[in-house]
TIBABA-911353 format. One record per atom (N, C-alpha, C, O): atom name; residue number from 1; x, y, z. Coordinates in nm, 3 decimals. Example, Ala and Ser with C-alpha at 12.3 -4.5 7.8 and 13.67 -1.06 7.14 Angstrom:
+------+-----+---------+---------+---------+
| site | pos |      px |      py |      pz |
+------+-----+---------+---------+---------+
|    N |   1 |   1.319 |  -0.569 |   0.780 |
|   CA |   1 |   1.230 |  -0.450 |   0.780 |
|    C |   1 |   1.320 |  -0.330 |   0.780 |
|    O |   1 |   1.424 |  -0.332 |   0.846 |
|    N |   2 |   1.285 |  -0.225 |   0.708 |
|   CA |   2 |   1.367 |  -0.106 |   0.714 |
|    C |   2 |   1.290 |   0.003 |   0.787 |
|    O |   2 |   1.341 |   0.114 |   0.804 |
+------+-----+---------+---------+---------+
***
This chain:
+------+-----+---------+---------+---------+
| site | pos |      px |      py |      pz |
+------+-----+---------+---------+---------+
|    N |   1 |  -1.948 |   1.968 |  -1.831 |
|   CA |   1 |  -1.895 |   1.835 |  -1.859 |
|    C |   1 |  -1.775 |   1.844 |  -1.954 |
|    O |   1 |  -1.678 |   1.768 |  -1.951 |
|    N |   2 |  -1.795 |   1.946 |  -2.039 |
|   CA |   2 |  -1.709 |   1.934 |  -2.141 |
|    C |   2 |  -1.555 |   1.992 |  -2.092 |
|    O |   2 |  -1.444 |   1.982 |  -2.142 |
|    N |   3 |  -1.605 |   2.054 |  -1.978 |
|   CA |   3 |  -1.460 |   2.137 |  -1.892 |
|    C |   3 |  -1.374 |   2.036 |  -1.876 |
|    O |   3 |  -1.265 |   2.014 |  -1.928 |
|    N |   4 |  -1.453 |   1.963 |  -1.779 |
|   CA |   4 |  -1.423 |   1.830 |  -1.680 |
|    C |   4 |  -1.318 |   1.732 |  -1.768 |
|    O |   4 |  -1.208 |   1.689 |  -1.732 |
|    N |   5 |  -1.400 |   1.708 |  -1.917 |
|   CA |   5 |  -1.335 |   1.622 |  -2.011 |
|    C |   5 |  -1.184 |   1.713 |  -2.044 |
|    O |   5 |  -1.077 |   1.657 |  -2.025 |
|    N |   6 |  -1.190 |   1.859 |  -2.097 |
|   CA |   6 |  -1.061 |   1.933 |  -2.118 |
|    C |   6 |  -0.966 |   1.902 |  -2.009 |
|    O |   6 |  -0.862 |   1.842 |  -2.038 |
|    N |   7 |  -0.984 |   1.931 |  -1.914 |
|   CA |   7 |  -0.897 |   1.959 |  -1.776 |
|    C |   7 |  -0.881 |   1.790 |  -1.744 |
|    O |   7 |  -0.763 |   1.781 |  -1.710 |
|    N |   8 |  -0.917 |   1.706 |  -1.740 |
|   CA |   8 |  -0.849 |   1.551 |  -1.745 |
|    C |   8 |  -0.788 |   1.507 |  -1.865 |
|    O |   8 |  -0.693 |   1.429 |  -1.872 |
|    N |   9 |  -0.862 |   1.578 |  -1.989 |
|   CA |   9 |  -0.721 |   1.588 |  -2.098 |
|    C |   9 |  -0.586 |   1.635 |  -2.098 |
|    O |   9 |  -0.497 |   1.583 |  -2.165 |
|    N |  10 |  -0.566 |   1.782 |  -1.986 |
|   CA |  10 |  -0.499 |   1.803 |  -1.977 |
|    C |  10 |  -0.396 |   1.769 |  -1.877 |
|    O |  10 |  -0.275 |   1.763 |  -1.897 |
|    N |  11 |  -0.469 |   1.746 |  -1.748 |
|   CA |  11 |  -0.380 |   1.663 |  -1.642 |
|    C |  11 |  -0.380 |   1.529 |  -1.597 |
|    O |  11 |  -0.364 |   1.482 |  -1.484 |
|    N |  12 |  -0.409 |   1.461 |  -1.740 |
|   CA |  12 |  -0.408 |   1.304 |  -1.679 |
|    C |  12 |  -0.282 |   1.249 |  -1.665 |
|    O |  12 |  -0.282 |   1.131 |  -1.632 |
|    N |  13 |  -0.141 |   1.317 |  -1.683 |
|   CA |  13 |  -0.052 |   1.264 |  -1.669 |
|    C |  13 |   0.003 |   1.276 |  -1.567 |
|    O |  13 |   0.102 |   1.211 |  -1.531 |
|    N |  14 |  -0.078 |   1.398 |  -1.479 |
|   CA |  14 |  -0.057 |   1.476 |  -1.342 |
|    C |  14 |  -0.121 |   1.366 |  -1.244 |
|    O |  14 |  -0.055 |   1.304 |  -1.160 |
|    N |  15 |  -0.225 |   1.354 |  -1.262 |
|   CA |  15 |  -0.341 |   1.262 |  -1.209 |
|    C |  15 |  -0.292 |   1.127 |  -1.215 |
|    O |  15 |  -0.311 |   1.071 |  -1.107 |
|    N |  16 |  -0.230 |   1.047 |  -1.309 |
|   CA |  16 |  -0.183 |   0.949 |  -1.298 |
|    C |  16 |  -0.057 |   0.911 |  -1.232 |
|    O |  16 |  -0.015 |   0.801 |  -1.197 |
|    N |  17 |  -0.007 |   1.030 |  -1.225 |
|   CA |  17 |   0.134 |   0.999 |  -1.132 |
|    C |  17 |   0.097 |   0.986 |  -1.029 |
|    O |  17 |   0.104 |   0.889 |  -0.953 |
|    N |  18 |   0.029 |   1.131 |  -1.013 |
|   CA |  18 |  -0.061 |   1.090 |  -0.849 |
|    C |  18 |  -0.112 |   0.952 |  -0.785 |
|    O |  18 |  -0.089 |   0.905 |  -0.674 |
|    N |  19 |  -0.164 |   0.918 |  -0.855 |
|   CA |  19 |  -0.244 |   0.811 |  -0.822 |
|    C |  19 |  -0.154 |   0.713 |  -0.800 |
|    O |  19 |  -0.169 |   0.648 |  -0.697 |
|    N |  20 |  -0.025 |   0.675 |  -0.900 |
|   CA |  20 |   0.085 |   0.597 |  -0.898 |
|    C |  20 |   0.157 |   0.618 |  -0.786 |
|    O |  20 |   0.203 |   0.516 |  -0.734 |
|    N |  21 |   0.186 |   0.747 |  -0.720 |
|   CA |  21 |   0.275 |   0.777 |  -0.595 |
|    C |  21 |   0.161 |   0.737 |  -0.498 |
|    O |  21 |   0.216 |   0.696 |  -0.396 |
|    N |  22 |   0.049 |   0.731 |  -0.487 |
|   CA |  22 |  -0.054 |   0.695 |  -0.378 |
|    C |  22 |  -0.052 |   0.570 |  -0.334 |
|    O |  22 |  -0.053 |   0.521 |  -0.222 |
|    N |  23 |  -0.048 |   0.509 |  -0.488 |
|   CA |  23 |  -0.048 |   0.348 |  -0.480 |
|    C |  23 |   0.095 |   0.259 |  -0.430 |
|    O |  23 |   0.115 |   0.160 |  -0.359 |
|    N |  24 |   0.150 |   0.321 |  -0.482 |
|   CA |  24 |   0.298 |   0.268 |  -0.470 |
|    C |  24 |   0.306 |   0.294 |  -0.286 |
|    O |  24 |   0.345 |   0.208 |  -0.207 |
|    N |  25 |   0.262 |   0.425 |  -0.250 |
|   CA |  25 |   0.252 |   0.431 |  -0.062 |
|    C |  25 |   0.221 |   0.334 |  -0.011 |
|    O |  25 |   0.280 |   0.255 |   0.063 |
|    N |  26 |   0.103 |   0.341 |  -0.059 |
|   CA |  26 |  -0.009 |   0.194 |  -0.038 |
|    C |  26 |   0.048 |   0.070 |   0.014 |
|    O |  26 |   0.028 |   0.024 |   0.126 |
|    N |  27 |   0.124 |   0.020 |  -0.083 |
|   CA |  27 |   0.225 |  -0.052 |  -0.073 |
|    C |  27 |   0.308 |  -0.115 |  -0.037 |
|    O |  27 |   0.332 |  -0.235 |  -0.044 |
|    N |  28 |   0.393 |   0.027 |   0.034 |
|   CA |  28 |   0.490 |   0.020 |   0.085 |
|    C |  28 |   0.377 |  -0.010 |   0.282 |
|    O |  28 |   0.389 |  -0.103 |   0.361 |
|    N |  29 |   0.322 |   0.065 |   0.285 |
|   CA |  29 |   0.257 |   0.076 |   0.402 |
|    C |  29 |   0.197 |  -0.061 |   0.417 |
|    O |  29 |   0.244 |  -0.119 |   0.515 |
|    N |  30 |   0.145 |  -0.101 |   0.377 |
|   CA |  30 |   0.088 |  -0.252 |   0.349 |
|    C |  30 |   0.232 |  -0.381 |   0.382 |
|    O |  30 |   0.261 |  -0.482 |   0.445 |
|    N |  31 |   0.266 |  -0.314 |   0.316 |
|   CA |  31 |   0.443 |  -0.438 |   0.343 |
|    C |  31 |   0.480 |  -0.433 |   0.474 |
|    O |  31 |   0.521 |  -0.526 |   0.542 |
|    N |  32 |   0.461 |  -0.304 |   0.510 |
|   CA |  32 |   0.563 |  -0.264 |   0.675 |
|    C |  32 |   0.464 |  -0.294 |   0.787 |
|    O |  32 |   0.505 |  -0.339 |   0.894 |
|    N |  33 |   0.330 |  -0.269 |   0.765 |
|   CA |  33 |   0.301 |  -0.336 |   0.833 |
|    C |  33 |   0.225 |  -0.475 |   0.849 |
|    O |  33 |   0.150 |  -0.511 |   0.940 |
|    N |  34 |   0.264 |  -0.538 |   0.738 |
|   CA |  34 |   0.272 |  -0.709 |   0.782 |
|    C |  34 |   0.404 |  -0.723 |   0.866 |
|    O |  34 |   0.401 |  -0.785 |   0.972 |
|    N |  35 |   0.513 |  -0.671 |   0.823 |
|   CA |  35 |   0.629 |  -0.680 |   0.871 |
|    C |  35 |   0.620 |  -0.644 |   0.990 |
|    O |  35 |   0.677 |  -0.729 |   1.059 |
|    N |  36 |   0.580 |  -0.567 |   1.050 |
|   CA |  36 |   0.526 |  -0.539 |   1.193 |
|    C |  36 |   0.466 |  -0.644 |   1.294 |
|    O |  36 |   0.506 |  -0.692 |   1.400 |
|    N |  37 |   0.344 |  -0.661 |   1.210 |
|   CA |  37 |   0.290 |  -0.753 |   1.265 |
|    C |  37 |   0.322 |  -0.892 |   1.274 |
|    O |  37 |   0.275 |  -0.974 |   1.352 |
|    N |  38 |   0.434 |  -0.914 |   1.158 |
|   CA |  38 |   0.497 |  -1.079 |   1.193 |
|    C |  38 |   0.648 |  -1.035 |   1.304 |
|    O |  38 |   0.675 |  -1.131 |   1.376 |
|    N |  39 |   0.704 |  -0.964 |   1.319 |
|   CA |  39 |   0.724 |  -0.887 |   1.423 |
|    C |  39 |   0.679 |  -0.916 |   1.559 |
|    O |  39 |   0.724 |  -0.993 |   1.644 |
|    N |  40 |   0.587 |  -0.840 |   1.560 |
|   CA |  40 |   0.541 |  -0.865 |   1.706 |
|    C |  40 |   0.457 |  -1.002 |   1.758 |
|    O |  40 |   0.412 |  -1.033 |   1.868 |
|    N |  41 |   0.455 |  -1.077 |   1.613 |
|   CA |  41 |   0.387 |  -1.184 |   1.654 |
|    C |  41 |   0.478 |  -1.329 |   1.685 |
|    O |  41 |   0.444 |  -1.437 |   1.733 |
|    N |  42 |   0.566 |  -1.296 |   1.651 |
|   CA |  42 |   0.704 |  -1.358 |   1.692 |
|    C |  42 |   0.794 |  -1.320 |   1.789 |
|    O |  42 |   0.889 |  -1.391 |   1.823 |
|    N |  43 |   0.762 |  -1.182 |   1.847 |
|   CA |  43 |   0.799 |  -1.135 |   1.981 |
|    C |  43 |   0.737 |  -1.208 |   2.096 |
|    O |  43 |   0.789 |  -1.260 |   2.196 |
|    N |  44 |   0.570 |  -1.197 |   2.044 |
|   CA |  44 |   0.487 |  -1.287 |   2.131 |
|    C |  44 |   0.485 |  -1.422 |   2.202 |
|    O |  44 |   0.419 |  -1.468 |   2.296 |
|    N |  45 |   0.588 |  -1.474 |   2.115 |
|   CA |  45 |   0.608 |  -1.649 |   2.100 |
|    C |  45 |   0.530 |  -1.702 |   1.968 |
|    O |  45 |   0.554 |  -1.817 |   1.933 |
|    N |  46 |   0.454 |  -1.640 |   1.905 |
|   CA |  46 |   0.363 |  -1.722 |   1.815 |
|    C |  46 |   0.463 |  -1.735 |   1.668 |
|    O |  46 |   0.516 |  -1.644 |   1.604 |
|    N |  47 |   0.467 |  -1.923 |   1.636 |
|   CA |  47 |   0.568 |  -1.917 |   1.577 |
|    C |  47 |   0.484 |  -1.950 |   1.430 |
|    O |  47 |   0.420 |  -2.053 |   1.409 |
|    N |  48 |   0.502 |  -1.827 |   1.329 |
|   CA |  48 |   0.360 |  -1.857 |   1.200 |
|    C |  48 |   0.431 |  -1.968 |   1.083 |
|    O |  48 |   0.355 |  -2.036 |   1.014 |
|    N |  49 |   0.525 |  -1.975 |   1.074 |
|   CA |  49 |   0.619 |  -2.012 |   0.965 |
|    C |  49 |   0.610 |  -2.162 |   0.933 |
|    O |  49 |   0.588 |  -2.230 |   0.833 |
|    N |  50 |   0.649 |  -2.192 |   1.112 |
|   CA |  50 |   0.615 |  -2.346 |   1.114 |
|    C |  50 |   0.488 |  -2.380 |   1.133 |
|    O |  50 |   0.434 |  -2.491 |   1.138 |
|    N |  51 |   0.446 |  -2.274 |   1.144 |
|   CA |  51 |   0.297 |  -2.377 |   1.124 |
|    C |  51 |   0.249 |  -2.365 |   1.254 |
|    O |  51 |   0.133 |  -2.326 |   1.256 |
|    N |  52 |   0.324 |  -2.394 |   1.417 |
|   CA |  52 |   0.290 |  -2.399 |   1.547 |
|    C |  52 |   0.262 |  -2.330 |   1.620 |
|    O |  52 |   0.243 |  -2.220 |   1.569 |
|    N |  53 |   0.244 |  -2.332 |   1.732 |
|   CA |  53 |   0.254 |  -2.147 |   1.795 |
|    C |  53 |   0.273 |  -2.224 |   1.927 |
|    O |  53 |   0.224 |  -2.333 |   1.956 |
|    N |  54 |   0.374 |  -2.127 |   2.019 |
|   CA |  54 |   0.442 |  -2.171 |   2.117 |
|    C |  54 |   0.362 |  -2.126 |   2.234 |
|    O |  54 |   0.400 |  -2.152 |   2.348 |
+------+-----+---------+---------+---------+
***
């Protein structure tokens, strides 16, 4: 245990970037594909904005 505690003492700044570049993916992937999907859902005819769908 006491390793575990040294070695996250020592790379939590490693570990946190990580996690920050993971999240930040996350993100980006999450954005593109709403963007996708309002995309193709407006290719479809379905119109979300106004409210209607054609």
């Amino acid at each position: 245990m006491l390793l575990v505690l040294r070695l996250i003492i020592r790379y939590w700044r490693t570990v946190l970037s990580v996690c920050v570049y993971f999240w930040s993916v996350s993100v980006k992937l999450t954005h593109l594909f709403k963007v996708v999907k309002t995309e193709a859902i407006s290719l479809a005819g379905y119109e979300t904005n106004d409210g209607y769908y054609t």
